[in-house]
C-alpha positions as CSV (number, residue, x, y, z in Angstrom):
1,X,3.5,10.1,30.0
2,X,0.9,12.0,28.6
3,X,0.7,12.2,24.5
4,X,0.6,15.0,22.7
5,X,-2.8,15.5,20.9
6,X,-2.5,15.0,17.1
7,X,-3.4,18.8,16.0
8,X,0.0,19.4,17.8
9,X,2.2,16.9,16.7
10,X,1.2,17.6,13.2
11,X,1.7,21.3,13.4
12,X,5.5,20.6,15.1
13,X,6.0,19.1,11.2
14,X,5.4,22.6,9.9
15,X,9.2,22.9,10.4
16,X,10.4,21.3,6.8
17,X,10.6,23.7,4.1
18,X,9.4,23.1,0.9
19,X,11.9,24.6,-2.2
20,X,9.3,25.6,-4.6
21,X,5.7,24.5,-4.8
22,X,3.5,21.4,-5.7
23,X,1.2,22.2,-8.5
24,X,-1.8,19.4,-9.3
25,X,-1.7,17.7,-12.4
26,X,-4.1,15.1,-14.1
27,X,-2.7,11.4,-14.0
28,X,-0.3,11.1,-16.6
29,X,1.9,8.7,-16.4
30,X,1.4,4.4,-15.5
31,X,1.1,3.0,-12.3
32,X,1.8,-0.7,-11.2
33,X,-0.1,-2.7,-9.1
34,X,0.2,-0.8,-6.2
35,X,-2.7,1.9,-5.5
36,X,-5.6,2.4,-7.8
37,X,-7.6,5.9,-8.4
38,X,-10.2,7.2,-6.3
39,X,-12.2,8.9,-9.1
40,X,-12.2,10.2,-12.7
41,X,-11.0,13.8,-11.7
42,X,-8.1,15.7,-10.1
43,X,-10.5,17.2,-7.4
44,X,-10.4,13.6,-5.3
45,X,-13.1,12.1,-3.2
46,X,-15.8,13.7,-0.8
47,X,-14.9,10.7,1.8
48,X,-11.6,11.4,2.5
49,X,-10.0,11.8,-0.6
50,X,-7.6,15.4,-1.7
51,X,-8.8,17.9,-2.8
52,X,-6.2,20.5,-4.8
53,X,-5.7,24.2,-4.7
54,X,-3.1,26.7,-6.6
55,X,-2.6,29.7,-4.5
56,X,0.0,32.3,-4.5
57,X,2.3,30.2,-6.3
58,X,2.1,27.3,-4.0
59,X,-0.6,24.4,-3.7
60,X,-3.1,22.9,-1.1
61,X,-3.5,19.6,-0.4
62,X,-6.5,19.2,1.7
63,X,-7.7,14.9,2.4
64,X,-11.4,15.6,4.2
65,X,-13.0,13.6,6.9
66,X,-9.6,12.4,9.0
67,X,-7.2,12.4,6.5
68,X,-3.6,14.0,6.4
69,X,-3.5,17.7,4.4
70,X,-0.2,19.4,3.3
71,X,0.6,22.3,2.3
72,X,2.7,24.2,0.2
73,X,2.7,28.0,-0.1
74,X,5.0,30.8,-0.3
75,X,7.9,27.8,-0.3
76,X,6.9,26.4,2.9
77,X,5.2,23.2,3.4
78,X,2.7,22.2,7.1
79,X,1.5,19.1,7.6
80,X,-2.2,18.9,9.7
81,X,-5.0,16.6,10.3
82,X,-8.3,17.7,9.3
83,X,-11.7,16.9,11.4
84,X,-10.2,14.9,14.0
85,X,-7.1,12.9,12.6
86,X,-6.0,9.7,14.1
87,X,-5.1,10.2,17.9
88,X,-4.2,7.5,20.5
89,X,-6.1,6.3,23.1
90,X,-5.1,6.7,26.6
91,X,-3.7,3.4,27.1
92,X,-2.5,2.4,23.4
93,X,1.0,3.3,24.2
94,X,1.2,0.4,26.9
95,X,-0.5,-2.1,24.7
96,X,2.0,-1.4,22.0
97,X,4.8,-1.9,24.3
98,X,3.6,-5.2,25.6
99,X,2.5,-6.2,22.2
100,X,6.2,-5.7,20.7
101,X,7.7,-7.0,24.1
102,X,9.2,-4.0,24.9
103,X,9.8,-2.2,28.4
104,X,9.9,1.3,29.2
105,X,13.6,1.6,29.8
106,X,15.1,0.8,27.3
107,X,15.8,2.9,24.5
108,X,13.1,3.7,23.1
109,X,13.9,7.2,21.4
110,X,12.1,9.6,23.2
111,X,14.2,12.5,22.8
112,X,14.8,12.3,19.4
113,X,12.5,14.4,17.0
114,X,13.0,12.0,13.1
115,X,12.2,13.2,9.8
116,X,10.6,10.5,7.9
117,X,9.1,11.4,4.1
118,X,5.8,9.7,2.8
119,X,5.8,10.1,-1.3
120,X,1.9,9.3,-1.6
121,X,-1.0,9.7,-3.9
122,X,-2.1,12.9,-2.1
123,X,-4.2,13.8,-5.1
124,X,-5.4,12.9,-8.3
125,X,-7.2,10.1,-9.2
126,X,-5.3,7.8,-6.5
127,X,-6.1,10.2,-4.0
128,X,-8.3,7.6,-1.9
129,X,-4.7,5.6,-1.5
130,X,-2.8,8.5,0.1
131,X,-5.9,9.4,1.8
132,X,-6.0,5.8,3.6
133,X,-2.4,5.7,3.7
134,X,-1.9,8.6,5.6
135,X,-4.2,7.5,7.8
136,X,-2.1,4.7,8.8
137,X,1.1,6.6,9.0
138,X,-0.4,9.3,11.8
139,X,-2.1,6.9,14.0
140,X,1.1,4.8,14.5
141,X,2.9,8.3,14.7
142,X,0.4,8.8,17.7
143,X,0.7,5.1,19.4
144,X,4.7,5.4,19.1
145,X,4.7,8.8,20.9
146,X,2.2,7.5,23.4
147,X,4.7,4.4,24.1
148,X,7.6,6.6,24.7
149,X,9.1,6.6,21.2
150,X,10.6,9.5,18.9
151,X,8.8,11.8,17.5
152,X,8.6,11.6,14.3
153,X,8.2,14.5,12.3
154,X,6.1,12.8,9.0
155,X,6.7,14.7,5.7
156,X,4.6,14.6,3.2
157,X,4.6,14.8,-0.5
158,X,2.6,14.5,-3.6
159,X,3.1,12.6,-6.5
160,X,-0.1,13.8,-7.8
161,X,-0.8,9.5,-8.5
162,X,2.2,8.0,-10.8
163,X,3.2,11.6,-12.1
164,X,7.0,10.5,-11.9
165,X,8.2,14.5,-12.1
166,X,6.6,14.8,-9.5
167,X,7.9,12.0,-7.4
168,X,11.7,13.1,-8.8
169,X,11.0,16.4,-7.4
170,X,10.1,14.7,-4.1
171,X,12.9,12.8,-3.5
172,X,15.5,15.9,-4.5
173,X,14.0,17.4,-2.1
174,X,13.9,15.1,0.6
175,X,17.9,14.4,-0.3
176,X,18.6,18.2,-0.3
177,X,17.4,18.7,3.3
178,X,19.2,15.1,4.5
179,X,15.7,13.0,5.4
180,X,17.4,9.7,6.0
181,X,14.1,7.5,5.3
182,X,10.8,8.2,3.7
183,X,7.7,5.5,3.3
184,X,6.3,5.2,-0.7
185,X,4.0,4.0,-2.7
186,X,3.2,3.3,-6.4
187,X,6.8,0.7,-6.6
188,X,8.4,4.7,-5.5
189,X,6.3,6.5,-8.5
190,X,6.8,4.3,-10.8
191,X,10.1,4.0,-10.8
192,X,11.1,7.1,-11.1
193,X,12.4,8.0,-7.8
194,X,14.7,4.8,-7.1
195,X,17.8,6.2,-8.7
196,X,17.4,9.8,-6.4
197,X,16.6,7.4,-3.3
198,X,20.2,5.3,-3.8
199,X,21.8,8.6,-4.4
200,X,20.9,10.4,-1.9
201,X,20.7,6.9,0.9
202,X,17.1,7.3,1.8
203,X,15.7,4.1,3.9
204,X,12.2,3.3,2.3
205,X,9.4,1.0,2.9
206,X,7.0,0.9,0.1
207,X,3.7,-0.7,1.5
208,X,1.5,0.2,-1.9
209,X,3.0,-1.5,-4.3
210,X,6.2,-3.4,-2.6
211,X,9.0,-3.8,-5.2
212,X,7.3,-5.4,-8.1
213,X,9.7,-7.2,-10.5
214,X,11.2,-4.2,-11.7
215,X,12.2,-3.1,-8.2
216,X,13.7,-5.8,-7.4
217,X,17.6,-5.2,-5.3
218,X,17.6,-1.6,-5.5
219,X,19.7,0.2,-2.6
220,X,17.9,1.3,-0.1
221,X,14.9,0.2,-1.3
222,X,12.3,-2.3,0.1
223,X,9.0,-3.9,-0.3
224,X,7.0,-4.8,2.2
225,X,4.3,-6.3,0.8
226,X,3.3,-9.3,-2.0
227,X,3.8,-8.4,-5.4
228,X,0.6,-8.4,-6.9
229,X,-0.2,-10.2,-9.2
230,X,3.2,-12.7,-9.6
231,X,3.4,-13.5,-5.8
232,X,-0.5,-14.1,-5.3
233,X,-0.7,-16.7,-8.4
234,X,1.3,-20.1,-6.7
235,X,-1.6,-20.1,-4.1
236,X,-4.4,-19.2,-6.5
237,X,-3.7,-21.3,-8.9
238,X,-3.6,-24.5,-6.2
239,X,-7.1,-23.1,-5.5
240,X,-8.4,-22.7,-8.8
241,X,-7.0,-26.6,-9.4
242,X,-8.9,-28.0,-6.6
243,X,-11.7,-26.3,-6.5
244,X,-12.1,-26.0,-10.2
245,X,-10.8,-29.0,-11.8
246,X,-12.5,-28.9,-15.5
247,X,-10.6,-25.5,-15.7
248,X,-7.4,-25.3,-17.7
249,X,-7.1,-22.4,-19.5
250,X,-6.2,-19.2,-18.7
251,X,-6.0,-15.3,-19.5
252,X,-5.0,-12.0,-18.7
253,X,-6.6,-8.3,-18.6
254,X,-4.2,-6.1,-17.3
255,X,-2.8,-2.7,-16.9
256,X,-0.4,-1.0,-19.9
257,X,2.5,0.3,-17.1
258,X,4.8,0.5,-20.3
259,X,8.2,-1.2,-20.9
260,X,10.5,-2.6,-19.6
261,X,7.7,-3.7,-17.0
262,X,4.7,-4.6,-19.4
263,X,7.4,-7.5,-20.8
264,X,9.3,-8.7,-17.2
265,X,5.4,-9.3,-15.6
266,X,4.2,-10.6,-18.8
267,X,7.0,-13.4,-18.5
268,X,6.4,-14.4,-14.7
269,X,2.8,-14.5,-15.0
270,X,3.3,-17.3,-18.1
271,X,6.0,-19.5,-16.5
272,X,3.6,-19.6,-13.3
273,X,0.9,-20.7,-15.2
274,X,2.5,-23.5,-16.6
275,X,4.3,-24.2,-13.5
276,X,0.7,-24.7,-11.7
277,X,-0.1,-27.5,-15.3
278,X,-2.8,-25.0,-16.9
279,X,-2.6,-23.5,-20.1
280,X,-2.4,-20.1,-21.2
281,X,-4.5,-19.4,-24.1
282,X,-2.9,-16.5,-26.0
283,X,-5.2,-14.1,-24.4
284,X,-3.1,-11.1,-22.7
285,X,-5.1,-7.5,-23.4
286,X,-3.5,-4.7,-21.9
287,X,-5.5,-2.0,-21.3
288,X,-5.0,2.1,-20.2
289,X,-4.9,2.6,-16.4
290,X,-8.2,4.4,-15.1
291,X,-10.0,3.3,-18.5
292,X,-13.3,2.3,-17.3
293,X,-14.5,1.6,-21.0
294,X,-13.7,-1.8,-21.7
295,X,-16.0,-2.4,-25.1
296,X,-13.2,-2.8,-26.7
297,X,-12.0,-5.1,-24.8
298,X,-14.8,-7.2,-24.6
299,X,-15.1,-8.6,-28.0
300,X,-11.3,-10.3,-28.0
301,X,-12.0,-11.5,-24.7
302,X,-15.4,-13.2,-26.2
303,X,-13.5,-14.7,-28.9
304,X,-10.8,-16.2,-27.4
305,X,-12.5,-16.7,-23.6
306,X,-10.8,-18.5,-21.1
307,X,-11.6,-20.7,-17.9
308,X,-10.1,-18.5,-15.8
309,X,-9.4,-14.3,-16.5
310,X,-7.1,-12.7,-14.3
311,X,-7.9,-9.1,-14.0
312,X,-4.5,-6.9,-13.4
313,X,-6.7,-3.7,-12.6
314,X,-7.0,-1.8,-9.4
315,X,-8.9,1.5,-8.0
316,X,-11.9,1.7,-9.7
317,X,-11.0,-0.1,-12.7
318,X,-11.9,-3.9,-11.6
319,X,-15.1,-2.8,-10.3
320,X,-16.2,-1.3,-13.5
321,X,-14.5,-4.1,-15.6
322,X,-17.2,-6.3,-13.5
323,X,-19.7,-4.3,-13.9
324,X,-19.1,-4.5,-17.7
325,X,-18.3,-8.4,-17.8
326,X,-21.7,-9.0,-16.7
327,X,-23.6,-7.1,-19.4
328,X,-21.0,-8.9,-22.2
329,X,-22.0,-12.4,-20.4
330,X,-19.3,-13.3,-20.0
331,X,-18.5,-16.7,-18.9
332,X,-15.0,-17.2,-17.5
333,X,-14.0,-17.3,-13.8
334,X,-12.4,-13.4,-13.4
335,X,-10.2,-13.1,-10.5
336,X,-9.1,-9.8,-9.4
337,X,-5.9,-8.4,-7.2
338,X,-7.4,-6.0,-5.1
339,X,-10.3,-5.6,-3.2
340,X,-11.1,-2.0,-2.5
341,X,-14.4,0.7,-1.1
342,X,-13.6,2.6,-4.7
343,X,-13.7,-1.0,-6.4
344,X,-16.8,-1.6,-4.8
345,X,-18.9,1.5,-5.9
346,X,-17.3,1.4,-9.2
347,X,-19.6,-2.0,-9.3
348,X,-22.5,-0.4,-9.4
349,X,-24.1,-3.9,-7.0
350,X,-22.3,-6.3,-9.2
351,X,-19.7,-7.1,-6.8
352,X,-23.0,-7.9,-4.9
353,X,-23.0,-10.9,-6.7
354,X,-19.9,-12.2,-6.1
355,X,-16.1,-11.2,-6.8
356,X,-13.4,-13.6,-6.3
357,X,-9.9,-11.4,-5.6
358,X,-6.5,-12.8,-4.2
359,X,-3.6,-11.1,-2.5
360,X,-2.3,-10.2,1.4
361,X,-6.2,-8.8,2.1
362,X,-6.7,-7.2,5.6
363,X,-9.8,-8.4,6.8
364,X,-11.3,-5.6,9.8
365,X,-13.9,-7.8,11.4
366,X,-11.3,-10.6,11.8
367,X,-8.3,-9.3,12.9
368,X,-5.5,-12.1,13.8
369,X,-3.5,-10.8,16.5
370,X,-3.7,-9.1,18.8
371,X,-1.8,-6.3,17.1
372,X,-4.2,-6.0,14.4
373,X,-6.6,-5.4,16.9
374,X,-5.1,-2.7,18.7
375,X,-4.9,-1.3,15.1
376,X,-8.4,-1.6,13.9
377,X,-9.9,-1.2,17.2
378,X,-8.0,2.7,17.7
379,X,-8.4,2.9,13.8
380,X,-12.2,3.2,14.4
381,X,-11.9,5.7,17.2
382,X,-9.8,8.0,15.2
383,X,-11.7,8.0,12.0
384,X,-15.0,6.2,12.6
385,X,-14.7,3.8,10.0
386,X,-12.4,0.3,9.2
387,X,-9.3,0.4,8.0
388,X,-8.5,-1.1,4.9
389,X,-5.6,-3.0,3.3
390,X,-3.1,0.3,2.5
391,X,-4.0,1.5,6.0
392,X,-2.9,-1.9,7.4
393,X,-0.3,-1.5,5.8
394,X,1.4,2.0,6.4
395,X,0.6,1.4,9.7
396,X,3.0,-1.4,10.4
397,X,5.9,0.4,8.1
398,X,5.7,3.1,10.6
399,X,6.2,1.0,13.2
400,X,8.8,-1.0,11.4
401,X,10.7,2.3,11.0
402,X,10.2,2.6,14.6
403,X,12.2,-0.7,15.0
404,X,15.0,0.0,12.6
405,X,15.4,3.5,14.7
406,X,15.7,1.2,17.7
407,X,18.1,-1.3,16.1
408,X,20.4,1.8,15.3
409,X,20.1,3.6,19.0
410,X,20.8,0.2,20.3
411,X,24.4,0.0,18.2
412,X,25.5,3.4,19.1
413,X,24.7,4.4,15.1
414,X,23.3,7.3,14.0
415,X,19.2,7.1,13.2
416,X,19.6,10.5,10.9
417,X,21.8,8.1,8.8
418,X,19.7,6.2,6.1
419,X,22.7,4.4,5.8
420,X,22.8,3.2,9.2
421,X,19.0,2.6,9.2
422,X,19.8,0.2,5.9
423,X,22.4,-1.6,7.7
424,X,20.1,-1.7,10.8
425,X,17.4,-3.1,9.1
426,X,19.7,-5.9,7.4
427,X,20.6,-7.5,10.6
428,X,17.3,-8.9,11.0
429,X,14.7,-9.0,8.0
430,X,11.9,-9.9,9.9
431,X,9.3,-7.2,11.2
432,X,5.9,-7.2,13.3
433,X,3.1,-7.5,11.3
434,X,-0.7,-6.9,11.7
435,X,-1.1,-10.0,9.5
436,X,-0.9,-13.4,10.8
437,X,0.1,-14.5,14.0
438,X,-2.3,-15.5,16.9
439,X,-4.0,-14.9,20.1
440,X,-0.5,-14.7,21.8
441,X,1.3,-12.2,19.6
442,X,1.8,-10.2,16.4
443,X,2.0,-12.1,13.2
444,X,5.9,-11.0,11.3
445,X,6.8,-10.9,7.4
446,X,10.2,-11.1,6.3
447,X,12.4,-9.9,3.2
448,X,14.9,-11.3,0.9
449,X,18.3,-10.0,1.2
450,X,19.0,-10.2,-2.6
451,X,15.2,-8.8,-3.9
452,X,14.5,-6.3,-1.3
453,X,10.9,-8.0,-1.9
454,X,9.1,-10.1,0.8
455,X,9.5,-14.1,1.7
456,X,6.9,-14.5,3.8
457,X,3.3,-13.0,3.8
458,X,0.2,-14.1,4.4
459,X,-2.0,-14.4,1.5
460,X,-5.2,-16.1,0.1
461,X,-8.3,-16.2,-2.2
462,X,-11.3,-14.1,-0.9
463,X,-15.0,-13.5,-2.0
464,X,-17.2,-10.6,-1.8
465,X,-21.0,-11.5,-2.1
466,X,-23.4,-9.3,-0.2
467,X,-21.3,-7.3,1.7
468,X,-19.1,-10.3,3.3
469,X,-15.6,-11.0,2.6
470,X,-15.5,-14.9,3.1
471,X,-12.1,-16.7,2.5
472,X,-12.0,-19.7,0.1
473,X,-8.1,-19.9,1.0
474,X,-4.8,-19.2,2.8
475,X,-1.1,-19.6,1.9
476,X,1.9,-18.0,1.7
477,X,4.6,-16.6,-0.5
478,X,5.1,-19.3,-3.4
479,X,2.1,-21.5,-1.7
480,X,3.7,-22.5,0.9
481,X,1.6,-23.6,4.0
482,X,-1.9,-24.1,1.2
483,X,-5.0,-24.4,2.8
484,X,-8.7,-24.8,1.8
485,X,-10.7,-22.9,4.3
486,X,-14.1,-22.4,2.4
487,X,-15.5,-24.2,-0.7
């Protein structure tokens, strides 16, 4: 078959109807570790972040240079791809079906058009995220189309980066009109949107942020990805044991996300620290999300340094927190959670000189399987740069939506139903992944019935020094399968 180009796909989306207009606000609410910020204004990135617009009552999302752009005016909403968006290649609709061992007769949900939502930092100061995200979401819209698949019909909103009104509007509106699944990000705003989402029985992946701890078992609801920083820390702290044996101490700068959440993280990071025989040292400074002053942080950190500093930031933050460290001299080992292009600039060249960072990082230059190499390689085509960790990411939840779909078409069930696609998705908690695996097929990651969170993912302990990622170490969920790969 011959795939539609991506202008006109994304213009057959034009068919959902907003009720009422999105209207960009400043960042006002708390965000978990999930996506960072892209800059220090509303107006988003040059490179592909969004850029906002109130007109006639409604607003304009615009993400430059390949990214998605909605909009919303006079109560209607389009979705389109601007310079070039992400389309397939003429033959990545056959490698996806040999790569998922699939054959063109079965059911494969060609004739069905699906509404699937994507809540996403579309702008604001997380703009970058839904930027990359998006991204993600329309290429494997275009590679599941070219293999025969539905089409789905991607709907996207704004929740103007952890505005949680704004994500509450989203999913009324997504319930209103019956979409039965939706992707998210930010643990679903924050929070805020996982009562409306059980309501109204809207299948979600959330690939930003996964569950966290909060989000743990919430209907309809599941995280795809490692919760960062509690599922990260097993592994790391092996690491930081054998390769750094005279340290024993340990502290944490982190993000204020508010309570109940500030306390339920605060207590998981503790008991895994002295799970792993170190010793927490009564440092635990929480700081403003998108800060980027930390002078007052500096000074309790001096007087009561640890070995080791874990640094719950993301965005921009950790890159001007390391920036920063270095003037103070400071001393202690800081690891990070994220590893990100905004992180990177925020440095100003002192991630140049190293950072050390743990979590499930996808590394472009090495892809594992040959899945993630169908990704990266058509990732470039489409948008002329590497993917990054969020794009990874929302790429496989699209195609693991695909699967569900499949699971439901193959019962006789109905794939409009999120119930359906819930139940669907329970029968077997393992999905393809662009992480892991081998030379002779995909790598997989797997929930947890009972957390909705993920049991399985490939993680490990990375370092950026003069433009190279190198990995110090591997493992999985809880440390399983630990291994040293670089000293």
């Amino acid at each position: 078959m011959t795939a539609p180009t991506m202008s006109s796909r994304l213009r057959a989306r034009s068919r959902f109807r907003l009720l009422g207009a999105l209207v960009a606000v400043l960042l006002a609410a708390t965000v978990l570790a999930s996506c960072g910020d892209s800059d220090d204004t509303d107006t988003g990135s040059e490179d592909g972040g969004a850029t906002t617009t109130a007109a006639e009552g409604g607003a304009t999302t615009t993400a430059a240079e390949g990214g998605a752009t909605t909009t919303a005016a006079e109560g209607g909403a389009s979705t389109t791809a601007a310079e070039g968006g992400g389309e397939a290649t003429g033959d990545a609709g056959a490698r996806l079906l040999e790569l998922l061992g699939l054959e063109g007769g079965e059911d494969l949900g060609g004739d069905l058009t699906f509404d699937m939502g994507a809540v996403l930092a579309l702008t604001g100061p997380g703009s970058f995220y839904g930027s990359t995200m998006s991204r993600g979401i329309d290429l494997a819209v275009e590679h599941i189309a070219a293999a025969g698949g539905p089409d789905i019909n991607v709907i996207y909103f704004d929740h103007k980066s952890g505005d949680a009104q704004a994500g509450v509007d989203a999913i009324t509106e997504l319930g209103s009109q019956g979409v039965p699944a939706k992707l998210a990000s930010y643990v679903d705003d924050l929070g805020a949107m996982l009562e409306g989402t059980a309501q109204y029985e809207v299948f979600t992946f959330d690939g930003g942020g996964g569950t966290s701890e909060f989000g743990k078992g919430q209907p309809y609801f599941w995280g795809t990805r490692a919760i960062t920083p509690n599922d990260t820390l097993n592994g790391m702290f092996q690491w930081v044991t054998e390769t750094m044996p005279d340290a024993t101490t340990v502290g944490l700068v982190g993000w204020d996300v508010g309570e109940p959440s500030n306390g339920i993280i605060r207590e998981d990071v503790l008991a895994q620290i002295e799970e792993a025989g170190l010793e927490f040292n009564g440092l635990y400074e929480l700081v403003p999300i998108g800060n980027l002053d930390y002078s007052a942080v500096f000074p309790k950190i001096q007087a009561n340094e640890p070995d080791v500093l874990l640094m719950g930031l993301y965005g921009q933050d950790p890159g001007a927190f390391i920036n920063q460290a270095q003037t103070a001299g400071l001393d202690a080992q800081i690891i990070g959670f994220e590893f990100t292009p905004d992180g990177v600039d925020a440095s100003r060249g002192a991630y140049e000189d190293g950072y050390t960072f743990a979590y499930d990082y996808f590394n472009p230059d090495t892809p594992t399987n040959p899945l993630a190499e169908l990704f990266v390689e058509e990732f470039r085509a489409a948008y002329g740069e590497d993917p990054d960790f969020y794009a990874a990411n929302f790429y496989e939840n699209t195609l693991g939506m695909w699967e569900v779909i499949r699971r439901v078409l193959a019962s006789g069930g109905d794939p409009n139903s999120g119930a359906d696609l819930d139940t669907a998705f329970q029968e077997s908690l393992t999905l393809p992944s662009v992480y892991g695996g081998d030379e002779s097929g995909p790598g997989t990651y797997t929930l947890d019935p009972e957390t909705h969170s993920v049991i399985q993912r490939p993680m490990g302990v990375f370092r950026y020094q003069d433009g190279e990622v190198t990995p110090l170490a591997f493992f999985d969920i809880g440390g399983e399968n630990f291994e040293i790969v670089s000293e």
